[in-house]
N, C-alpha and C positions, 0 to 999 in steps of 0.2 A: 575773682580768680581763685583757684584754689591751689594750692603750695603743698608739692607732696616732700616728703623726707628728702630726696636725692634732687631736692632744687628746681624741678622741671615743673612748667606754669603750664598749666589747661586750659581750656574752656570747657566747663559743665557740658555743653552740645556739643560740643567738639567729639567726633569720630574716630578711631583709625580706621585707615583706609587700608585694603590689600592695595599692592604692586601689581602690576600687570603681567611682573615676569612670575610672582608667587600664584597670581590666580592661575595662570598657566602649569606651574608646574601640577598643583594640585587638583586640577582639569584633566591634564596627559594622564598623572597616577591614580586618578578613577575610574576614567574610559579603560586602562592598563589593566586595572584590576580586575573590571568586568569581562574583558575578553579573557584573562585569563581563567577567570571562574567558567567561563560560556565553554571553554573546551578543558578546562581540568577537571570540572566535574563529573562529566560524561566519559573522560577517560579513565580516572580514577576508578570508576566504576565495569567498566568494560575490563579493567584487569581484575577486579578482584570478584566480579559476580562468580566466575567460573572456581574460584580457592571456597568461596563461601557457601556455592549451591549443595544441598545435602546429597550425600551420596546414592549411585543412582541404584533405586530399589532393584527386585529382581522379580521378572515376570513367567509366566506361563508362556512358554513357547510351543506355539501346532507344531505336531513333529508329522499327523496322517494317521490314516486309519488302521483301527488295531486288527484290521482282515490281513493285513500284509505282514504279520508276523508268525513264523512260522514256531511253533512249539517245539522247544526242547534244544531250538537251533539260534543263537545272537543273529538279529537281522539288524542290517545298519541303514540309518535311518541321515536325511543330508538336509539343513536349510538352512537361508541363509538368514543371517540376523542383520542388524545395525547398532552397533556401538558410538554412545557419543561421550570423549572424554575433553572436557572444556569445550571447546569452540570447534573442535574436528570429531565430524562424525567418518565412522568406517563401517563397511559393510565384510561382512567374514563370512565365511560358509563356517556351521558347526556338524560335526558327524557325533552321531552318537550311535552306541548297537546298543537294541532290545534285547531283554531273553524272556520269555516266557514260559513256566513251565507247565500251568493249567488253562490258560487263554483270562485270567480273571486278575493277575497280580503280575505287574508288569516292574522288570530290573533294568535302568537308563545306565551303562556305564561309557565313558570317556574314550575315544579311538586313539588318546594320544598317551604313547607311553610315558610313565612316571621318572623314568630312568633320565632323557632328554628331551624327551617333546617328540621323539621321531610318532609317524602313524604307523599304529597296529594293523595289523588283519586277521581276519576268523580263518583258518584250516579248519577244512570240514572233517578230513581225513586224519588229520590229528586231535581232534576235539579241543585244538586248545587257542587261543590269540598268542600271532609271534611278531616279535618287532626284530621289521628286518635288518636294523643297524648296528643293532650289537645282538641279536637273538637273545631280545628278552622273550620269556613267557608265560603267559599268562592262563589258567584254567576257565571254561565258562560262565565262571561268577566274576571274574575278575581279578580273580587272588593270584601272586605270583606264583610260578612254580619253579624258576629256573632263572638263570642270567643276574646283572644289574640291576634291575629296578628294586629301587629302595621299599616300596611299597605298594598296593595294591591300585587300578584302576581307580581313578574318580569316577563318582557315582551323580547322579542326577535324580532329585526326588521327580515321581511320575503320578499322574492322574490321569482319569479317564473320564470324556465327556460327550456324550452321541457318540459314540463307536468312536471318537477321534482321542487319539494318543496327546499328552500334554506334558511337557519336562519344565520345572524351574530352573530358570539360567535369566543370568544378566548379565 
């Protein structure tokens, strides 16, 4: 027999034994853990994939063929796109006007004024873009000439590819 400090006699083969009610508890607290792992992880990750995914680049958008722009006049040009921010994709129509002054070098600016977001439009007969909500205006390059707008029309870099017109936007 062996004699420990605190008096209590053993037998060398002598075991302890778990409880029935301990092997239980530490049964329930591992199945417990494993379901919770089985859907924490997968959630955990469905929240944070969309904070973590890199920002979404910005593409070539067909906007149509550069036969339909008339020289010397903004022709507005309509498609629609698909935005996806996290988990919700949206589809938006974008307007943009062309101007062209030699058919060879093409100028994308923005149909939404800078002022508030109202939509612009081309007067033909005034040569110039007015927004009807507060009569901003704007001259054919896009630069203001009159009203509220803080600043100039946004602009879209353009390229040209088989006769088909192309704007960067994302």
């Amino acid at each position: 027999m062996l004699e420990f400090d605190q008096g209590v006699k053993m037998e060398p083969d002598e075991k302890k034994q778990i409880s029935r009610r301990d092997f239980m508890k530490i049964t329930i607290g591992a199945i417990g853990g494993l379901i919770g792992l089985g859907f924490g992880i997968p959630a955990i990750g469905y929240i944070l994939t969309p904070a973590l995914a890199k920002g979404q680049t910005q593409q070539w958008i067909q906007l149509g063929s550069t036969s339909k722009i008339e020289l010397g006049k903004p022709t507005l040009f309509k498609v629609k796109i698909s935005r996806q921010t996290g988990w919700i994709t949206n589809e938006e129509e974008l307007s943009v006007y062309i101007l062209t002054e030699n058919g060879r070098e093409f100028a994308a600016m923005s149909n939404v004024c800078t002022h508030l977001g109202c939509r612009i439009r081309w007067i033909t007969d005034q040569n110039q873009f007015v927004c009807p909500c507060h009569n901003g205006v704007f001259d054919k390059n896009g630069n203001v000439v009159s009203g509220p707008p803080p600043r100039s029309l946004d602009t879209y870099q353009t390229k040209v590819e088989n006769d088909q017109l192309f704007i960067l936007g994302g």
